[in-house]
C-alpha positions as CSV (number, residue, x, y, z in Angstrom):
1,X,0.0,0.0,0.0
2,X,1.2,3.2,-0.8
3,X,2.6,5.4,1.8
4,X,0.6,8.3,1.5
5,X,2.7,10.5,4.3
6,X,5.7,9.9,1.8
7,X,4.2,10.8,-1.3
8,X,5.7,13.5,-3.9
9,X,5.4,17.2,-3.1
10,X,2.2,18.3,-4.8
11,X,3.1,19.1,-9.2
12,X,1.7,22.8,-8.6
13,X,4.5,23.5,-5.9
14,X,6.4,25.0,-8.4
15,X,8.6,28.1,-8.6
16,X,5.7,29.7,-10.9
17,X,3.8,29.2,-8.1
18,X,5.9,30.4,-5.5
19,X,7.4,33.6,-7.3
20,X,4.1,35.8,-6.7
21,X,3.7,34.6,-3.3
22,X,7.2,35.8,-2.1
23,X,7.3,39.0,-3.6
24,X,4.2,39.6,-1.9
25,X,5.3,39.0,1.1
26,X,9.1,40.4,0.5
27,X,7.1,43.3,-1.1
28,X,9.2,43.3,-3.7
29,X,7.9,42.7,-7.1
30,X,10.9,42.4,-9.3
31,X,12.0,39.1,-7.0
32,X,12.8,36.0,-9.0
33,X,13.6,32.8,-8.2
34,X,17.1,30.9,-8.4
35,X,16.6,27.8,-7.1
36,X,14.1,25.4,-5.6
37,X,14.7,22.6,-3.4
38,X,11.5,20.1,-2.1
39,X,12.1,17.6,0.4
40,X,9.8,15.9,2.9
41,X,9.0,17.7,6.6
42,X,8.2,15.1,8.6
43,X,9.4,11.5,9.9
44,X,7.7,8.1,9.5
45,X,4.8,8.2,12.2
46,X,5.0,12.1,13.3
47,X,1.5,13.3,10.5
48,X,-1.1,11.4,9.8
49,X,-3.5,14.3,8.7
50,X,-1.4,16.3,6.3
51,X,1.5,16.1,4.2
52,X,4.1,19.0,5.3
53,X,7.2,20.1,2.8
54,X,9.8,21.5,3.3
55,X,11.2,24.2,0.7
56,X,14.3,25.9,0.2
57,X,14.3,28.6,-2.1
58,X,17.5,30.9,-3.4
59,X,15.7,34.5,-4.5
60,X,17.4,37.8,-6.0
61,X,15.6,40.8,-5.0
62,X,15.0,44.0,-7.4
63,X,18.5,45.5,-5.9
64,X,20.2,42.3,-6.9
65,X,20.8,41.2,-3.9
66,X,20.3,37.5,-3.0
67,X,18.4,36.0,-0.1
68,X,17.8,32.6,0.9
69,X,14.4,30.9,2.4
70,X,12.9,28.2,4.0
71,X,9.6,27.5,4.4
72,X,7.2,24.6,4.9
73,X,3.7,23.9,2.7
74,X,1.3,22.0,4.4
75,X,-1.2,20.4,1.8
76,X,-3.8,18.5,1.9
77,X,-3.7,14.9,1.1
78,X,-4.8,15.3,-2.5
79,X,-3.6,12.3,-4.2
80,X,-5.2,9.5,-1.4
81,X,-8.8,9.2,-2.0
82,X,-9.6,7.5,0.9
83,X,-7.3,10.1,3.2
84,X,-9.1,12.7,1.5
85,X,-12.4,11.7,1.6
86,X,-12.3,10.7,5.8
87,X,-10.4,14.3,6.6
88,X,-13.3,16.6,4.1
89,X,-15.5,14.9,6.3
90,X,-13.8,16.3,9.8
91,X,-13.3,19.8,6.9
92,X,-9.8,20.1,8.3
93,X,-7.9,22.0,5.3
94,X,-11.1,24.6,5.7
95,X,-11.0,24.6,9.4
96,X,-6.6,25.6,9.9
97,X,-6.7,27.9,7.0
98,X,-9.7,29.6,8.8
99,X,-7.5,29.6,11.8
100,X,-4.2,30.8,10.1
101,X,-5.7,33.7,8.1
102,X,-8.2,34.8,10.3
103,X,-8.5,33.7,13.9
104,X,-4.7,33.2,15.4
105,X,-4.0,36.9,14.1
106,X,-7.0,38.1,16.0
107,X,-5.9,36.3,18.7
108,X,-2.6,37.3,18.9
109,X,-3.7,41.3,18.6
110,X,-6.0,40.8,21.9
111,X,-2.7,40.0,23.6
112,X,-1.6,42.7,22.2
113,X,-4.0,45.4,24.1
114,X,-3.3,44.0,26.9
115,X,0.8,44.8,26.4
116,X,0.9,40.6,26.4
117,X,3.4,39.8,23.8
118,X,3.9,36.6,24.3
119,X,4.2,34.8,20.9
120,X,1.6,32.3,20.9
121,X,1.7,31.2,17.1
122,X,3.7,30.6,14.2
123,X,3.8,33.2,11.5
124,X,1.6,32.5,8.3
125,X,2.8,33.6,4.9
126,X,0.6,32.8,2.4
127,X,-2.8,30.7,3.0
128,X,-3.9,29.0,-0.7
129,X,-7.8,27.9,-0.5
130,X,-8.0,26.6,-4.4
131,X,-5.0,24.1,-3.4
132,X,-5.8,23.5,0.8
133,X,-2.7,24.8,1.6
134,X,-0.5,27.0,4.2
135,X,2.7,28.4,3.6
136,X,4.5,29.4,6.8
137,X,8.3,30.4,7.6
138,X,10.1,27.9,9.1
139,X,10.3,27.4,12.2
140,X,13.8,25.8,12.1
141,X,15.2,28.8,11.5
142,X,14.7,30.8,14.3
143,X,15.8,27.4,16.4
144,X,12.8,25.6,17.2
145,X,12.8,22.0,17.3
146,X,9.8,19.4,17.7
147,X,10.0,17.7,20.6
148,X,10.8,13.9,21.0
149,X,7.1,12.2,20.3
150,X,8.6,9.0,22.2
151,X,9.6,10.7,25.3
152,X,7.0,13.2,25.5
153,X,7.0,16.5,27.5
154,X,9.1,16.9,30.5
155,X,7.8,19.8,33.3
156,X,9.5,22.8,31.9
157,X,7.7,22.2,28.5
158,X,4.3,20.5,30.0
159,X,4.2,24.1,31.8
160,X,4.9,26.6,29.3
161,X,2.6,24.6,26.7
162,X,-0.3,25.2,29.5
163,X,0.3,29.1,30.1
164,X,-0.1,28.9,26.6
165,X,-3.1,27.3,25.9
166,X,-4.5,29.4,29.0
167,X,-4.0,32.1,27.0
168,X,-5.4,31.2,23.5
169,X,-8.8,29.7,25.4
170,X,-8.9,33.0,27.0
171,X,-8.6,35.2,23.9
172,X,-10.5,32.7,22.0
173,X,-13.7,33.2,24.2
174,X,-13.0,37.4,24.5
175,X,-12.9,37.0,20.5
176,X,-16.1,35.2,20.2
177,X,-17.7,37.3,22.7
178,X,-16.9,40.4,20.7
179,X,-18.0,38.5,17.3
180,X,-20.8,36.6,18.2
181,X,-20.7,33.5,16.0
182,X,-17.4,33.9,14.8
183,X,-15.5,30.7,16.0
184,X,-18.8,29.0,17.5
185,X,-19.2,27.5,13.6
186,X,-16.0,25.3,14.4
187,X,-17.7,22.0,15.2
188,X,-15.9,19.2,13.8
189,X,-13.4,18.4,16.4
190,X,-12.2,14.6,16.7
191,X,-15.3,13.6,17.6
192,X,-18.5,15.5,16.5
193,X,-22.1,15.1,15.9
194,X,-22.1,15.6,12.3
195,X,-19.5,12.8,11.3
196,X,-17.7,9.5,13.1
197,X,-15.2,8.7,9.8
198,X,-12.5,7.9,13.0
199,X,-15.1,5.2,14.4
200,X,-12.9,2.1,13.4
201,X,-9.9,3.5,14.1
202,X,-11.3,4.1,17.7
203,X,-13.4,0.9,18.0
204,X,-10.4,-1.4,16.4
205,X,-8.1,0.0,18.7
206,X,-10.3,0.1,22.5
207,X,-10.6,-3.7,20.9
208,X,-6.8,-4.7,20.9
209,X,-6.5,-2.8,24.7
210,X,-9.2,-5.3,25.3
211,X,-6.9,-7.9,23.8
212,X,-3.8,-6.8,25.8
213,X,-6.0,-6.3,28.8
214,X,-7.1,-10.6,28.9
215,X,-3.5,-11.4,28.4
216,X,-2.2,-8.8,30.9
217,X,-2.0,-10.6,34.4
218,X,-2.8,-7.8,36.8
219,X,-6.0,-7.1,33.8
220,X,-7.3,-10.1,32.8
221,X,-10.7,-11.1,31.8
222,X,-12.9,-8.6,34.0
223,X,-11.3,-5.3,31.7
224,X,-11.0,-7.4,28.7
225,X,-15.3,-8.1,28.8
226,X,-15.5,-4.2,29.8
227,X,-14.0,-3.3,27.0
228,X,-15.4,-4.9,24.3
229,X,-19.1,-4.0,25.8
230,X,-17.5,-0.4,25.3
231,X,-16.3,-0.6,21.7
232,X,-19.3,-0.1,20.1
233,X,-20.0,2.8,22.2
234,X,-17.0,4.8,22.3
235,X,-18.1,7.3,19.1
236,X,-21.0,7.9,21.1
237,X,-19.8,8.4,24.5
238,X,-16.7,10.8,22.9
239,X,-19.1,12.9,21.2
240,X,-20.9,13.2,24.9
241,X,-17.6,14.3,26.2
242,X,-17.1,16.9,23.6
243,X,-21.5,18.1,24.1
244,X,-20.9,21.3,26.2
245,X,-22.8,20.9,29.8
246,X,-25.1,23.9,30.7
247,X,-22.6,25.5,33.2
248,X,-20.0,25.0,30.6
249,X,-16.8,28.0,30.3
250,X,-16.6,27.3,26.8
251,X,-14.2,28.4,24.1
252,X,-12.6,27.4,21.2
253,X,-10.0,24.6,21.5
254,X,-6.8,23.8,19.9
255,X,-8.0,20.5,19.0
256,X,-5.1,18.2,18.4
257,X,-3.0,19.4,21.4
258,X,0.0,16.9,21.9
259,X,3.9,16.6,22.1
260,X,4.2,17.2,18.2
261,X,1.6,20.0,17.6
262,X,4.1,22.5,19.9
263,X,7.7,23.6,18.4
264,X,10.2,24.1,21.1
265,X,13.2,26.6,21.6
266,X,16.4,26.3,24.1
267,X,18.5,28.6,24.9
268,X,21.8,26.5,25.4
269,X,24.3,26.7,28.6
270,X,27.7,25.6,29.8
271,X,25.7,23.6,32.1
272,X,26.6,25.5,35.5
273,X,22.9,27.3,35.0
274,X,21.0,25.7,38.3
275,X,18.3,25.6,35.7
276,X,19.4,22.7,33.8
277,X,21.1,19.3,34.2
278,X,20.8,19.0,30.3
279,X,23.0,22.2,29.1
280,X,19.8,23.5,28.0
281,X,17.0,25.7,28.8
282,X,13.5,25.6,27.3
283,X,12.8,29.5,26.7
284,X,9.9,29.0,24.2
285,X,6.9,27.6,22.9
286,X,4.6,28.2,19.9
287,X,1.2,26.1,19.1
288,X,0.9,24.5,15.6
289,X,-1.6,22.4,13.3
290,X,-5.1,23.5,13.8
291,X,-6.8,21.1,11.9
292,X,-9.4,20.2,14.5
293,X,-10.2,23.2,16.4
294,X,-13.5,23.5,17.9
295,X,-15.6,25.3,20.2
296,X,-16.4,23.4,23.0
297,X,-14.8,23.1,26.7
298,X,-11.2,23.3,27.5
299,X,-11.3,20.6,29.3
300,X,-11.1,18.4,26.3
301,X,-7.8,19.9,25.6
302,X,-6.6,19.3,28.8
303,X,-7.7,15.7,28.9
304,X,-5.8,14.9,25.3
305,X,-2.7,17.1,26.0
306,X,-2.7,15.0,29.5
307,X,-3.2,11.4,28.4
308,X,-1.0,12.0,24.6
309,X,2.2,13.7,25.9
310,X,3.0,13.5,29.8
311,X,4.8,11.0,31.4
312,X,2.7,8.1,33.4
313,X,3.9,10.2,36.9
314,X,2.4,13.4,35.5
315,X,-0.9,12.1,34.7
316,X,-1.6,9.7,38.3
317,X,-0.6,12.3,40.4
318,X,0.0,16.0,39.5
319,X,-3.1,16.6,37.2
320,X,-4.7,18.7,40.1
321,X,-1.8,21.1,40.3
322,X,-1.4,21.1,36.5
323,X,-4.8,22.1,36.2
324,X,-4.4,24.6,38.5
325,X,-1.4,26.2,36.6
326,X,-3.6,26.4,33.6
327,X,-6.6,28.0,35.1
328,X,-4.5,30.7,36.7
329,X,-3.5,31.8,33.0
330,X,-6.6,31.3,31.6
331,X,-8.7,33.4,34.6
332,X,-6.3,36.1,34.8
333,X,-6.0,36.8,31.2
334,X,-9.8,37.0,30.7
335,X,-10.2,39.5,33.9
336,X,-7.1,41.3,31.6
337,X,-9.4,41.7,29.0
338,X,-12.5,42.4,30.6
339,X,-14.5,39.5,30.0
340,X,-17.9,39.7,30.2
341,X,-19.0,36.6,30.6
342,X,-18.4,34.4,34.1
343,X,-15.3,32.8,35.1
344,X,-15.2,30.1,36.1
345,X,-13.9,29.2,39.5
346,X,-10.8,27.0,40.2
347,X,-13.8,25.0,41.6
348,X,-16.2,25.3,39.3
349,X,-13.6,24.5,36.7
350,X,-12.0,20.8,38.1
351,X,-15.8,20.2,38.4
352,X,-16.1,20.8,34.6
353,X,-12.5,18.8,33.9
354,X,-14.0,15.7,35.9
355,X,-17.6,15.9,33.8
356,X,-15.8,15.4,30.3
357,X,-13.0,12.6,32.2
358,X,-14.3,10.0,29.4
359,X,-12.6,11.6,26.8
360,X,-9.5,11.3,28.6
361,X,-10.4,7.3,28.2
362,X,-10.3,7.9,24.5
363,X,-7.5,9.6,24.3
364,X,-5.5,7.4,26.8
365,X,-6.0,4.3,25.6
366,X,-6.6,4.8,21.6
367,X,-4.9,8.1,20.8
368,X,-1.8,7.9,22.8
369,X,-1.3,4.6,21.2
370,X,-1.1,5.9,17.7
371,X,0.7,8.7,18.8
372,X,3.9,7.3,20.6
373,X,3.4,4.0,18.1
374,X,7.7,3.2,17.7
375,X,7.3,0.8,14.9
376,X,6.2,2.9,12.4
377,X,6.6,0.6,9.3
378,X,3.2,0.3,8.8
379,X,2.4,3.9,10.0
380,X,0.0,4.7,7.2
381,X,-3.1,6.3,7.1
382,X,-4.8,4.0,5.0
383,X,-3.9,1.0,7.6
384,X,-4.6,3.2,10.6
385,X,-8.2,4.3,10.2
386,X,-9.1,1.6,7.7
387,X,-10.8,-1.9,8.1
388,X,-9.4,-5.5,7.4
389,X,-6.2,-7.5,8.5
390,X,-3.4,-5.2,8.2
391,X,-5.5,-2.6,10.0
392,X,-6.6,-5.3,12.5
393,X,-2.7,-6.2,13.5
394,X,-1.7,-2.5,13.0
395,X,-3.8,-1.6,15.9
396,X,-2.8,-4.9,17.9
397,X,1.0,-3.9,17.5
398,X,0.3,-0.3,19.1
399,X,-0.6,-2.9,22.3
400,X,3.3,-4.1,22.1
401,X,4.6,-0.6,23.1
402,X,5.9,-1.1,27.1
403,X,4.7,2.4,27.9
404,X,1.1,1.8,26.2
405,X,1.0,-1.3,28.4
406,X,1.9,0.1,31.5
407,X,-0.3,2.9,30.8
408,X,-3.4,0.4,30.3
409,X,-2.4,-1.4,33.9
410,X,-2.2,1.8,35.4
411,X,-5.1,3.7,34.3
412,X,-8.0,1.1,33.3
413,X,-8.7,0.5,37.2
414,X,-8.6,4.3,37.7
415,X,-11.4,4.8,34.9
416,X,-13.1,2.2,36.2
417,X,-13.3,3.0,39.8
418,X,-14.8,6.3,38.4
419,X,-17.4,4.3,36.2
420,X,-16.2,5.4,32.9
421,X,-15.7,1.9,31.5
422,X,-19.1,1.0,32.2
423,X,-22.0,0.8,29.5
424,X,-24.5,3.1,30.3
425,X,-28.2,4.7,28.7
């Protein structure tokens, strides 16, 4: 089967087609082109949704003086019927290009009244509707890096990814106040009530836990039957999660919020710095890939940023104080910018994480598993979210992974003490 992350760079990513785009944004129309070089963004296993490119381009300018660029494209995946035709379905390409040309700039300026100017986003440079595509500097350049999926996020960066989320939830609901109806239209987050095009994906995969769970001494048979009871209801009970409540904070989330949606920068050290054991010190972080933004509660972000990218430590026992951190961000910059609307409590908000805890089942024991997946040979999209053998083993090798396995022993008793594995009305 064809490896659809791998695939050539789209034909109209040409220099014709970049040569009007950069001298718009160089604002310089006598620019022109050199050279061109396309290579592939991303590893093996790191994008499933979207195919990113990486492009070097060699420019003189009007004065004759030469520059040098890199940028990334992220496209759509065009050439894949069957990626294509599950993604329209979620409207991803329509929803980020929303985002990128219209929302994360108005986000960013209601920082800016406030005197914030914390960098929240990444820079867009040209957003192409006909073609589903972003243009964006790269990131590289100014020394971010993408953190190690495998690892996941250690406490400097788990704590600097929530001040910034508490931030864009909190100038995401002042921006819809002030709009009404501009970002409330975002409803096809991961799961939704107009489409469940991910339901084998999640059903195959809650079915291969079950699997591991009956051969898993300290699991055995008792998770193994709650499980598959649950399979068939896990669409349904995720798209519960993501149903606002009536005392809801609501805003729009990220969407997709894990280790490799965040780009990281250090600021390196001769290793006397107190700060760091590592010769390094985390001094930034800025939120990509908002494919699946939606308006609903933050809590669901927390949940999938939790279960995806923390380590096991993190999520038993310091989600209180982590949620804690977040609120303090996300209250304070709200009262900053005069909110009208109520604010929720630190109270009032844990009560709010705890009422959508099921999607933190999803996400712990089906989209973690995909997302820290090491043997990526088979990491294709096709395999992933279709149906038959491959996909069948595909999902039972994501049940081989050590840390996916300790994660099941350690968490399926703690959603099951809360009742969350139990089939209900």
């Amino acid at each position: 089967m064809k490896d659809i992350k791998y695939q050539a760079a789209p034909l109209w990513l040409t220099t014709e087609y970049l040569e009007p785009i950069l001298r718009k944004y160089k604002k310089d129309e006598g620019l022109s082109i050199t050279k061109l070089d396309i290579n592939p963004a991303t590893k093996r296993g790191d994008n499933y949704a979207s195919v990113m490119t990486r492009i070097s381009v060699d420019f003189t300018l009007s004065t004759k003086e030469t520059e040098h660029g890199l940028y990334i494209v992220k496209t759509s995946h065009e050439s894949d019927p069957f990626t294509a035709g599950i993604m329209s379905q979620y409207d991803v390409y329509n929803t980020e290009m929303l985002m990128y040309e219209k929302v994360l700039p108005k986000l960013t300026e209601l920082l800016k009244e406030i005197g914030d100017t914390d960098k929240l986003f990444a820079d867009t440079i040209y957003v192409d509707y006909k073609h589903s595509a972003i243009i964006f500097e790269d990131l590289a350049v100014l020394k971010f890096v993408t953190p190690d999926r495998l690892a996941g996020m250690d406490e400097a960066q788990t704590m600097l990814t929530l001040k910034k989320l508490g931030k864009m939830h909190a100038t995401a609901a002042v921006l819809n106040e002030r709009e009404p109806g501009f970002l409330t239209k975002l409803q096809r987050g991961i799961f939704n009530r107009q489409t469940s095009g991910f339901a084998p994906f999640f059903e195959g995969v809650i079915e291969a836990c079950a699997d591991f769970a009956g051969e898993c001494a300290s699991l055995g048979s008792y998770y193994k039957n709650k499980l598959l009871k649950l399979k068939s209801h896990v669409m349904e009970y995720g798209t519960r999660a993501f149903d606002p409540r009536p005392d809801d904070f609501l805003t729009l989330n990220h969407g997709d919020i894990w280790t490799n949606n965040v780009m990281l920068r250090y600021e390196y050290c001769d290793g006397i710095d107190e700060r760091s054991a590592t010769g390094r010190i985390i001094k930034d972080i800025l939120l990509i890939d908002f494919q699946f933004s939606a308006w609903t509660s933050p809590a669901l972000d927390l949940h999938y940023f939790f279960q995806t990218s923390l380590p096991l430590e993190f999520k038993l026992h310091r989600e209180a104080e982590l949620v804690k951190y977040y609120h303090g961000f996300l209250s304070e910059t709200l009262r900053q910018l005069h909110y009208k609307g109520h604010i929720p409590s630190l109270h009032e908000f844990t009560v709010q994480v705890e009422s959508h805890r099921f999607y933190a089942v999803a996400t712990s024991l089906v989209c973690q598993a995909l997302l820290i997946n090491d043997k990526t040979d088979e990491a294709d999209f096709n395999i992933v979210m279709g149906t038959g053998e491959r996909s069948d083993a595909f999902r039972r090798l994501l049940y081989t992974n050590k840390r996916i396995q300790d994660n099941a022993i350690a968490f399926l008793p703690y959603f099951d003490r809360k009742g969350l594995l139990d089939v209900t009305k």
